[in-house]
TITORMAR-377488 format. One record per residue (C-alpha): x, y, z; residue number from 1; residue in three letters. Coordinates in steps of 0.02 Angstrom, whole numbers. Each point is the difference from the previous one (the first is absolute). Layout:
BEGIN
+--------+--------+--------+-----+------+
!     xx !     yy !     zz ! seq ! type !
+--------+--------+--------+-----+------+
!      X !      Y !      Z ! NUM !  Ala !
...
+--------+--------+--------+-----+------+
This chain:
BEGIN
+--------+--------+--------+-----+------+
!     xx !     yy !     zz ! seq ! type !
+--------+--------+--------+-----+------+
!   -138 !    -16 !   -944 !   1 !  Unk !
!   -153 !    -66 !    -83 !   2 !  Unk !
!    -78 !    -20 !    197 !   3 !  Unk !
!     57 !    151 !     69 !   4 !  Unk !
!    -78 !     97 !   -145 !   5 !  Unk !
!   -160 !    -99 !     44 !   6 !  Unk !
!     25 !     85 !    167 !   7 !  Unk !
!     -1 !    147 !    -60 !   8 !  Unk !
!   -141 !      1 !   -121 !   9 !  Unk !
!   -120 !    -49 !    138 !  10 !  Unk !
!     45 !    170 !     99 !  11 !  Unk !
!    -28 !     84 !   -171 !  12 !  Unk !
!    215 !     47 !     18 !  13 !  Unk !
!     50 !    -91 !   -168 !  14 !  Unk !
!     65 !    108 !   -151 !  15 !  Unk !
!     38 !   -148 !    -92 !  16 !  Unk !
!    116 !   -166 !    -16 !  17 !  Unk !
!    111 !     -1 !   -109 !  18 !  Unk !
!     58 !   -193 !    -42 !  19 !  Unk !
!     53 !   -123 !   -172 !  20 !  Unk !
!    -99 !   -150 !    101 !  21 !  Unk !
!   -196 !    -22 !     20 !  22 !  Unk !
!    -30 !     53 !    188 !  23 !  Unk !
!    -65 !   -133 !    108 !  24 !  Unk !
!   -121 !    110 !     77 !  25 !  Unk !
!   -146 !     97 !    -69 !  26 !  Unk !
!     15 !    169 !    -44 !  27 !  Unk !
!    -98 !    141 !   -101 !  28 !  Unk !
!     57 !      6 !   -180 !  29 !  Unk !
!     60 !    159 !     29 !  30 !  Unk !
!    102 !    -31 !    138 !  31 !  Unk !
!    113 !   -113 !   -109 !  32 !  Unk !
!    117 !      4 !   -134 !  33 !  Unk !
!    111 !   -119 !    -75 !  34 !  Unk !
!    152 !     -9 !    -83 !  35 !  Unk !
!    -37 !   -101 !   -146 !  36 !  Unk !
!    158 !     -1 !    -78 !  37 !  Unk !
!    119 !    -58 !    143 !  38 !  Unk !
!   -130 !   -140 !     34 !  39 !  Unk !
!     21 !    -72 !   -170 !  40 !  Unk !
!    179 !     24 !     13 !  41 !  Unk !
!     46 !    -89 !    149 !  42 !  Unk !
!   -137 !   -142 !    -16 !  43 !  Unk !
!     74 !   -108 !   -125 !  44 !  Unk !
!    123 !     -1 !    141 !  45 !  Unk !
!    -96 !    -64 !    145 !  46 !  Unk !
!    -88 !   -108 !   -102 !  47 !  Unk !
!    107 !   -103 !   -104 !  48 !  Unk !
!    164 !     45 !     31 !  49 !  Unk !
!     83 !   -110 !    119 !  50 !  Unk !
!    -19 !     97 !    172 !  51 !  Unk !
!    166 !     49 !     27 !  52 !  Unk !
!    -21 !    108 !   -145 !  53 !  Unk !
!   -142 !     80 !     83 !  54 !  Unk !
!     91 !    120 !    136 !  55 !  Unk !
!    150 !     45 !   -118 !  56 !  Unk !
!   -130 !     33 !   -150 !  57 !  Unk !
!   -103 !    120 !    110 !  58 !  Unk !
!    132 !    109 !     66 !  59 !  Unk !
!     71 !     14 !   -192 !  60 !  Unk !
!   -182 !     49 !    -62 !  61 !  Unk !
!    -11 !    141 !    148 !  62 !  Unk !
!     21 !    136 !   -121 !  63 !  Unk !
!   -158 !    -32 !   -100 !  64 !  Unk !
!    -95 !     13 !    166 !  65 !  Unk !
!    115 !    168 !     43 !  66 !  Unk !
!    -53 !     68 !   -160 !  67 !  Unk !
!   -202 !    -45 !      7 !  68 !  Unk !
!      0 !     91 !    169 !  69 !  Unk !
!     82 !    137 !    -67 !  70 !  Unk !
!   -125 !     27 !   -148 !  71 !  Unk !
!   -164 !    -17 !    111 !  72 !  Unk !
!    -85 !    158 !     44 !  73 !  Unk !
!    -20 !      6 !    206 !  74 !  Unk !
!   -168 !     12 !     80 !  75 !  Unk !
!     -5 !    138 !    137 !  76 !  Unk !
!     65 !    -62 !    159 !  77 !  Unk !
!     97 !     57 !    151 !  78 !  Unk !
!     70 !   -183 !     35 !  79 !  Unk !
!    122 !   -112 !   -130 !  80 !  Unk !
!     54 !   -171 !     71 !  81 !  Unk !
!    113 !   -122 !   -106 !  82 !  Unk !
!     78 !   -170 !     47 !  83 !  Unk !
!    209 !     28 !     34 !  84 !  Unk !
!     78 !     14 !   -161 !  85 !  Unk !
!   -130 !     58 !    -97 !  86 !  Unk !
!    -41 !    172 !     52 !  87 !  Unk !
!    130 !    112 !    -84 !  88 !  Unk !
!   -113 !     58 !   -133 !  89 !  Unk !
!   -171 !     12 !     84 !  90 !  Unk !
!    118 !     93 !    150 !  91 !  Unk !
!     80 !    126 !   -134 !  92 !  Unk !
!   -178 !     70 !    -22 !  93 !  Unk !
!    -71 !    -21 !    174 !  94 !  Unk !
!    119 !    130 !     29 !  95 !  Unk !
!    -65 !    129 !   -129 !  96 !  Unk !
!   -145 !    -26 !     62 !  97 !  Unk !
!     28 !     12 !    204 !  98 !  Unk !
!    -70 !   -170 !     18 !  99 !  Unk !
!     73 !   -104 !    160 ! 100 !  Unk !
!    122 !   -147 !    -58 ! 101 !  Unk !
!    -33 !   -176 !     66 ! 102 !  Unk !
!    111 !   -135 !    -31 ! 103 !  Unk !
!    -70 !   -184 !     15 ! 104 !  Unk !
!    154 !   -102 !     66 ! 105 !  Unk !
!    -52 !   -212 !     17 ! 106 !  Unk !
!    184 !    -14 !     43 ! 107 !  Unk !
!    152 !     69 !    117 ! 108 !  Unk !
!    107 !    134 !    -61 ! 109 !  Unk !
!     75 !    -40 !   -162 ! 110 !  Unk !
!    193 !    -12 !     91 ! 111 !  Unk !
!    -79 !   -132 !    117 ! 112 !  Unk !
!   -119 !    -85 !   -133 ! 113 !  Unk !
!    170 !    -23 !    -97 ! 114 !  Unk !
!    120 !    -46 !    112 ! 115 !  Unk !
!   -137 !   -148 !     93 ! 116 !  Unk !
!    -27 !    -83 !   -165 ! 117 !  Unk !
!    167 !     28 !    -78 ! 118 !  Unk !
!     63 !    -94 !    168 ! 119 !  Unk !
!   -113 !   -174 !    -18 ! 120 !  Unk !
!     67 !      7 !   -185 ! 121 !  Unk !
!    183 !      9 !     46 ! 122 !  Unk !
!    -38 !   -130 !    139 ! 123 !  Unk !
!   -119 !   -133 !   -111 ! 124 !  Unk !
!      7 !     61 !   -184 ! 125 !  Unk !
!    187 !     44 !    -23 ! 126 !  Unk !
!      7 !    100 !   -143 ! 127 !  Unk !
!   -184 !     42 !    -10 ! 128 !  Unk !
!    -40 !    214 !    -18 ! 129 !  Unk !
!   -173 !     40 !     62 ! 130 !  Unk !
!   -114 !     49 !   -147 ! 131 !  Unk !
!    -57 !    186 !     48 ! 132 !  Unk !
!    129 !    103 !   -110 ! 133 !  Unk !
!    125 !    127 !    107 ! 134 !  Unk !
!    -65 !    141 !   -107 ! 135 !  Unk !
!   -175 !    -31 !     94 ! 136 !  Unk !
!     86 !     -6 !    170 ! 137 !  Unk !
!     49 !    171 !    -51 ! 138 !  Unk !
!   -188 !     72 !    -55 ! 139 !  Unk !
!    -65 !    -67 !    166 ! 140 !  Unk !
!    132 !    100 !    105 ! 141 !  Unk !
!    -33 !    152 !    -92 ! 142 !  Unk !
!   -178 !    -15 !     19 ! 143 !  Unk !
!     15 !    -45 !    169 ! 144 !  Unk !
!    104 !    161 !     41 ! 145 !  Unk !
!   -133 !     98 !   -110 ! 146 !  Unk !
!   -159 !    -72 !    101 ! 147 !  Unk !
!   -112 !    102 !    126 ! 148 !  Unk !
!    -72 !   -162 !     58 ! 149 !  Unk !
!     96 !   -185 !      1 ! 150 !  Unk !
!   -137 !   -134 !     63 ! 151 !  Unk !
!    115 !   -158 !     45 ! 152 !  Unk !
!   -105 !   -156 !     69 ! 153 !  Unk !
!    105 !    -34 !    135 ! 154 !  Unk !
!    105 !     36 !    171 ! 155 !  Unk !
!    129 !    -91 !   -119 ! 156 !  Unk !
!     -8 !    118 !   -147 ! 157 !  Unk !
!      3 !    144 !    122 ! 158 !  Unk !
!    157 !    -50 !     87 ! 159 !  Unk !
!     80 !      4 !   -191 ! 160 !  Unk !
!    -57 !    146 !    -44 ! 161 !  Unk !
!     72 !     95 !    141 ! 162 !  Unk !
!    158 !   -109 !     15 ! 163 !  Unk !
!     21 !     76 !   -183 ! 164 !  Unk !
!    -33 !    175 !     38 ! 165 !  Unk !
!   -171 !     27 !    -23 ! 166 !  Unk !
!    -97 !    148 !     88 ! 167 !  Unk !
!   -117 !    -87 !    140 ! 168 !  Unk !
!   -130 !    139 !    -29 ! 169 !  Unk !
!    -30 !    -81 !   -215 ! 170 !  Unk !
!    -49 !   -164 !     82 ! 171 !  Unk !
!   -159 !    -86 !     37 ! 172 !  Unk !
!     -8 !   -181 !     39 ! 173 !  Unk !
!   -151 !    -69 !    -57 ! 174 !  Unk !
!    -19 !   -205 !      7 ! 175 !  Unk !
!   -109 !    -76 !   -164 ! 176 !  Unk !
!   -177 !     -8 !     41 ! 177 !  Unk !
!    -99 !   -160 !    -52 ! 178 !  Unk !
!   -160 !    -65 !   -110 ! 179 !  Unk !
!   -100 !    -79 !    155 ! 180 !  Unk !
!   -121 !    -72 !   -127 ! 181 !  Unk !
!    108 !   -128 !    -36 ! 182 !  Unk !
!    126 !    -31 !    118 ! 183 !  Unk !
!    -98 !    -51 !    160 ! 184 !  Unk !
!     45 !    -67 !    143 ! 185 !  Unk !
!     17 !   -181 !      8 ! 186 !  Unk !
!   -119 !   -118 !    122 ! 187 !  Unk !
!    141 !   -100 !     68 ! 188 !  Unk !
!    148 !    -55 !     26 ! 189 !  Unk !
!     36 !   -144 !   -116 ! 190 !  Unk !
!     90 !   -179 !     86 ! 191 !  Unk !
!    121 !    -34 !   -145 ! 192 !  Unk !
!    144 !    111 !     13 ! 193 !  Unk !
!    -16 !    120 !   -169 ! 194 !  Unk !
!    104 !    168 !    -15 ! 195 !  Unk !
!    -28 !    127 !   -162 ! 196 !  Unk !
!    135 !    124 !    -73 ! 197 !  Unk !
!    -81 !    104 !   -127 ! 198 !  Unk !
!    137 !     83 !   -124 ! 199 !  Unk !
!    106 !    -30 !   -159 ! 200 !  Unk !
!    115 !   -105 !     72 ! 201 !  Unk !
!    139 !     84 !     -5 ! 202 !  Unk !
!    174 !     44 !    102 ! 203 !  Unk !
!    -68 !    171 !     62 ! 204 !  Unk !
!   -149 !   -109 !     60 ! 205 !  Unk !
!    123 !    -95 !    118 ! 206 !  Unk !
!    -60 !   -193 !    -83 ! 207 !  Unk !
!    147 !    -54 !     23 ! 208 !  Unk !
!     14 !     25 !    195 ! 209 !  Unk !
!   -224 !    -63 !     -5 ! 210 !  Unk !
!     64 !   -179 !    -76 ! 211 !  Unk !
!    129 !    -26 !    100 ! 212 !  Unk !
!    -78 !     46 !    152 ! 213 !  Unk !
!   -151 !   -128 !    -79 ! 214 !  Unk !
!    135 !   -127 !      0 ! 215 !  Unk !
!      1 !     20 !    175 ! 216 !  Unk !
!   -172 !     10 !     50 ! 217 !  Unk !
!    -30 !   -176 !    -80 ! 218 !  Unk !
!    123 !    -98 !     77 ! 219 !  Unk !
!   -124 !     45 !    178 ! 220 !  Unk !
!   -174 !      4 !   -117 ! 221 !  Unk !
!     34 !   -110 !   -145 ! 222 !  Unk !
!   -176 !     32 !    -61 ! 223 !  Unk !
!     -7 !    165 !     -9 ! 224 !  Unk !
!    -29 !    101 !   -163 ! 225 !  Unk !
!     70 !    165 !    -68 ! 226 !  Unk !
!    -61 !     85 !   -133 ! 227 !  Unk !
!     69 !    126 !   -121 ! 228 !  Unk !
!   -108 !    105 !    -91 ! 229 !  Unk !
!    106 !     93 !   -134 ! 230 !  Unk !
!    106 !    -16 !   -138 ! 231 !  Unk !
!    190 !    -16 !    -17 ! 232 !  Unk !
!     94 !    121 !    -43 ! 233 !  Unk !
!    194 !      6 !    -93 ! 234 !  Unk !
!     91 !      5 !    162 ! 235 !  Unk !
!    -65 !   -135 !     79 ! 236 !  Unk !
!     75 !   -116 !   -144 ! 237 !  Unk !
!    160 !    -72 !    111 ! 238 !  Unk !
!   -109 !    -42 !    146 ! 239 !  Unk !
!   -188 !    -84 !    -99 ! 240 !  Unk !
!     75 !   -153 !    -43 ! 241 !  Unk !
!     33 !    -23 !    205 ! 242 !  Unk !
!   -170 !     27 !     32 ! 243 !  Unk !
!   -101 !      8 !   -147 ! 244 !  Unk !
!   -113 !   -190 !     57 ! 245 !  Unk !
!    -10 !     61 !    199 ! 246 !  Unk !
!   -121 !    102 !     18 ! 247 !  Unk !
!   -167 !     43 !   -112 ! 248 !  Unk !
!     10 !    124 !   -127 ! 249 !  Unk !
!   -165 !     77 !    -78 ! 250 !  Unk !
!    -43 !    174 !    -60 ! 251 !  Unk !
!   -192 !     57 !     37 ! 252 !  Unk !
!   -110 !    160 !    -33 ! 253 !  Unk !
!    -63 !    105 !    172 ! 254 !  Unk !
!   -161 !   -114 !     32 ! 255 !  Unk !
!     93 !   -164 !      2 ! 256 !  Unk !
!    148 !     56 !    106 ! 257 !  Unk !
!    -84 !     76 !    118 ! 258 !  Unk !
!   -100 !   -189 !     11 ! 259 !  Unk !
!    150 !    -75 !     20 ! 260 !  Unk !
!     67 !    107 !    132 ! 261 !  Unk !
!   -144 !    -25 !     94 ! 262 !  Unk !
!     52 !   -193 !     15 ! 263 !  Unk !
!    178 !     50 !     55 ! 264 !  Unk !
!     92 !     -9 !    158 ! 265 !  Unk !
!     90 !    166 !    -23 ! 266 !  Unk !
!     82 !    108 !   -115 ! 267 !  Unk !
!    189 !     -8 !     -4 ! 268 !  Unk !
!     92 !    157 !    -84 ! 269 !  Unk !
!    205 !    -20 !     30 ! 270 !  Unk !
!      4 !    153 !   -129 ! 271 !  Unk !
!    178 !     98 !     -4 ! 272 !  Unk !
!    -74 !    161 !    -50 ! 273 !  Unk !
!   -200 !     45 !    -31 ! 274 !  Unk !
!   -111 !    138 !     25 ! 275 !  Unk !
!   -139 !    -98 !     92 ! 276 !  Unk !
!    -52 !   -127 !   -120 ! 277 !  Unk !
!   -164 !     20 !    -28 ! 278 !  Unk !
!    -28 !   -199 !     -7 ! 279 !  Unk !
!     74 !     16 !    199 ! 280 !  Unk !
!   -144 !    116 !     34 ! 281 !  Unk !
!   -153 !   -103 !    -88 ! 282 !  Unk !
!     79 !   -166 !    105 ! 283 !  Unk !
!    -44 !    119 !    137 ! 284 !  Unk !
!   -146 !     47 !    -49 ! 285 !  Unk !
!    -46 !   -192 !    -25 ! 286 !  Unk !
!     37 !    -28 !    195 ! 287 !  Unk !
!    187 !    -80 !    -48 ! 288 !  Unk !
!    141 !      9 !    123 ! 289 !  Unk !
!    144 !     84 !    -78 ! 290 !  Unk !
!    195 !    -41 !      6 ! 291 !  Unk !
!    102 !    136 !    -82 ! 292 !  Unk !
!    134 !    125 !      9 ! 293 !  Unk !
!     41 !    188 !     46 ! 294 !  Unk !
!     73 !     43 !   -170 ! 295 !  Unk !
!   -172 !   -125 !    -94 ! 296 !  Unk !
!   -117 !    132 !     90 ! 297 !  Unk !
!    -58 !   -103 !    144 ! 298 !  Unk !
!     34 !    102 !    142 ! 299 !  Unk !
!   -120 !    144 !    -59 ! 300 !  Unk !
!   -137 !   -109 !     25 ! 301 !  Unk !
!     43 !   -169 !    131 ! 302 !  Unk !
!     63 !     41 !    155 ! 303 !  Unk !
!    128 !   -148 !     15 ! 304 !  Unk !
!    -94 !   -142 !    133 ! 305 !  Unk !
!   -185 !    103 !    -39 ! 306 !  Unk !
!    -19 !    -20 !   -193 ! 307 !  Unk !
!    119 !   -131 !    -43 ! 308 !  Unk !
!    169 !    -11 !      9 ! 309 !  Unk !
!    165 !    134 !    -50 ! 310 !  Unk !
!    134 !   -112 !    -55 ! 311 !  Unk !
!    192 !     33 !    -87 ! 312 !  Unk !
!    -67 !    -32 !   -185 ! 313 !  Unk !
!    174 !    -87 !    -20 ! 314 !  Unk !
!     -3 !   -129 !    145 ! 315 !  Unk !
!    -92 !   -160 !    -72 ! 316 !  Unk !
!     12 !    -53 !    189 ! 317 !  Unk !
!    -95 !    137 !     61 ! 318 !  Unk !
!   -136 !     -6 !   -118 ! 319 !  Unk !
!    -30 !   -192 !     17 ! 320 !  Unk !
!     -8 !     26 !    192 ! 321 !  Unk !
!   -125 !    136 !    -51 ! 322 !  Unk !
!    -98 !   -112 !   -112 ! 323 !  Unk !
!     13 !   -164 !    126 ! 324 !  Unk !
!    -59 !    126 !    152 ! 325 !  Unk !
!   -177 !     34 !   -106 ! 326 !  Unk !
!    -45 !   -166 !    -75 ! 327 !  Unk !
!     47 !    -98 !    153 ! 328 !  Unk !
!   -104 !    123 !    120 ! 329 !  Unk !
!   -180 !     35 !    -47 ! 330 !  Unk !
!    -27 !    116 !    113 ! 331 !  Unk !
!    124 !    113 !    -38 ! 332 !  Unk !
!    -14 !     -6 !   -168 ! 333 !  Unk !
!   -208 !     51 !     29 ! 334 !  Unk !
!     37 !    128 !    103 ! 335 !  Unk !
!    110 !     71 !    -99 ! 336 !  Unk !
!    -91 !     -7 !   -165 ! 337 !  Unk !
!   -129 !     75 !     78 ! 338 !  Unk !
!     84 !    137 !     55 ! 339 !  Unk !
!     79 !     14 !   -200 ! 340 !  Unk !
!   -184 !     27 !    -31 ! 341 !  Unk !
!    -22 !    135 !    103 ! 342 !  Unk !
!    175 !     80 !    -28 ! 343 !  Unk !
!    -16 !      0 !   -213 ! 344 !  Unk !
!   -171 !    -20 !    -33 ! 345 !  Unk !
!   -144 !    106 !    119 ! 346 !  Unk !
!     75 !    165 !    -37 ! 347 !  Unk !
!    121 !    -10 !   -137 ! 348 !  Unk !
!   -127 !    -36 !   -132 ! 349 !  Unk !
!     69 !     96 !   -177 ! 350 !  Unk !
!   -133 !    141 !     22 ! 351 !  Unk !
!     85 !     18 !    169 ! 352 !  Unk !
!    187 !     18 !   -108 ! 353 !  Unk !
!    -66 !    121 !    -97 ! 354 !  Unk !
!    -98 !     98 !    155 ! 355 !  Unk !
!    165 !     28 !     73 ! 356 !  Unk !
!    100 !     55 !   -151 ! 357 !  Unk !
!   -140 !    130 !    -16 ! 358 !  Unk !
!     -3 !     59 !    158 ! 359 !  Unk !
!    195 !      6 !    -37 ! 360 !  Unk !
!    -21 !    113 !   -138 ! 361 !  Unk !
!   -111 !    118 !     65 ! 362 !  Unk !
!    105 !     44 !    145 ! 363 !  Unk !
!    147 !      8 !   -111 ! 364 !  Unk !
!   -103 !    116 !   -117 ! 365 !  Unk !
!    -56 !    112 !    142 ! 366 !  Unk !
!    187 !     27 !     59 ! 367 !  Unk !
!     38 !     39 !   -181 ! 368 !  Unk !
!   -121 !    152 !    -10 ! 369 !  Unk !
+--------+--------+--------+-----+------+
């Protein structure tokens, strides 16, 4: 949100942000206001609480956030946007005011989201209940039923919301945009074989299809390298000990991933259910072939054979043929990095996100009047 508001400020459209974190970005004093009291309420959390406390602890401290947003006076505006899940309030009094209703959603439909992770926890995690409460699953349908605008991030997300009854007319698909100031595109293609998954690793994240299709890919290239850069997460408990010493695990800040992207092969992303993945767009954006799925987000922005690859997320033989096609021919993999480049990066910048939310808006306000 923090970059889309940036957006926004710099065509003089920003009321304000509203957020509990210190925005990335810089933004008029004015144009920002925190929620104080949430942050210091879920922090001890994320910082010293052992991380699987972290997604459970955040959902259960929602209310304080509800409650903040509630007591804040509104700036005039015509627009509200909130993230899915946390727009019941701020909607309640867009509506007394006759402001349009825009509903962030980084995921599918909340019957899909569910049903995808639920699935790799029955199959690898028996036992295991994803983290986001049911009583969420329930604000984010009512808000999504209440919304005048849904922005989904990919053909994917799209597909759910229709499948679950969503009006076509409330949707906009609108890919993440990108910070070209640091992710740039790489000089060359490097010999040694090196792939990069950025992403808590996770079963949503489809790891456990990536290492076993790794497993494959090194019985043909025993010297290649793949790299994880992410932390575990609860699910994934059953499967780390299998893999936990194959690959490289490492967790870096913007500047030194996008360095290390820009010494990688490609960018592998076997997700089972994403938005984009806004790491899949700054490998673009770093001139990094992409293998991915339909339901991770790919398709929205690689053309399967242009881009990268479109592989079944849950066929570790697919994806190693995938990776073993790009590290074994040069070429290829140049041609199509290069084309990532142009695909992710020359237009999709996050000024150009927020340009065409805008110009979203303002037609939507216009057929309001």
């Amino acid at each position: 949100m923090d970059w889309t508001a940036k957006a926004f400020s710099e065509r003089g459209a920003l009321a304000q942000l509203w957020m509990s974190s210190r925005p990335c970005v810089d933004l008029p004093p004015e144009k920002f206001r925190r929620s104080w009291v949430f942050h210091a309420a879920v922090k001890p959390f994320y910082e010293l609480a052992p991380k699987h406390y972290w997604e459970p602890a955040f959902y259960a401290l929602t209310p304080i956030w509800t409650r903040w947003v509630r007591s804040q006076p509104l700036p005039e505006c015509n627009v509200v946007q909130a993230i899915m899940g946390l727009g019941t309030e701020i909607f309640n009094r867009a509506e007394q005011m006759g402001a349009l209703k825009v509903l962030d959603c980084p995921t599918s439909h909340p019957t899909t989201f569910y049903g995808f992770w639920q699935r790799e926890c029955d199959i690898w995690c028996p036992g295991e209940k994803i983290p986001i409460p049911r009583w969420m699953f329930a604000r984010m349908n009512r808000e999504l039923e209440r919304a005048d605008l849904i922005i989904v991030q990919s053909k994917f997300c799209r597909e759910s919301m229709l499948l679950n009854g969503i009006p076509e007319h409330k949707l906009i698909v609108n890919p993440m945009g990108v910070n070209t100031t640091v992710f740039k595109p790489r000089q060359t293609v490097p010999i040694k074989p090196r792939f990069i998954c950025v992403g808590a690793i996770r079963l949503l994240k489809g790891h456990q299809y990536l290492f076993r299709a790794f497993q494959i890919v090194k019985q043909t290239l025993p010297n290649a390298e793949l790299i994880c850069a992410g932390r575990y997460k609860r699910d994934f408990r059953l499967e780390r000990p299998k893999w936990e010493h194959t690959f490289t695990n490492c967790y870096l800040n913007h500047i030194q991933l996008a360095e290390l992207m820009r010494s990688c092969s490609a960018f592998v992303f076997p997700s089972q259910q994403e938005g984009v993945g806004r790491a899949q767009v700054e490998a673009m954006a770093c001139g990094l072939p992409v293998i991915g799925t339909h339901p991770g987000g790919t398709t929205t922005l690689v053309d399967d054979g242009v881009e990268g690859f479109v592989v079944n997320g849950r066929d570790p033989q697919e994806i190693a043929t995938a990776m073993i096609k790009l590290a074994t021919d040069r070429e290829l993999n140049k041609q199509m990095g290069e084309a990532a480049y142009r695909r992710a990066a020359i237009t999709n910048t996050w000024q150009d996100y927020g340009d065409r939310l805008l110009a979203e808006y303002e037609h939507r306000l216009a057929h309001q009047r």
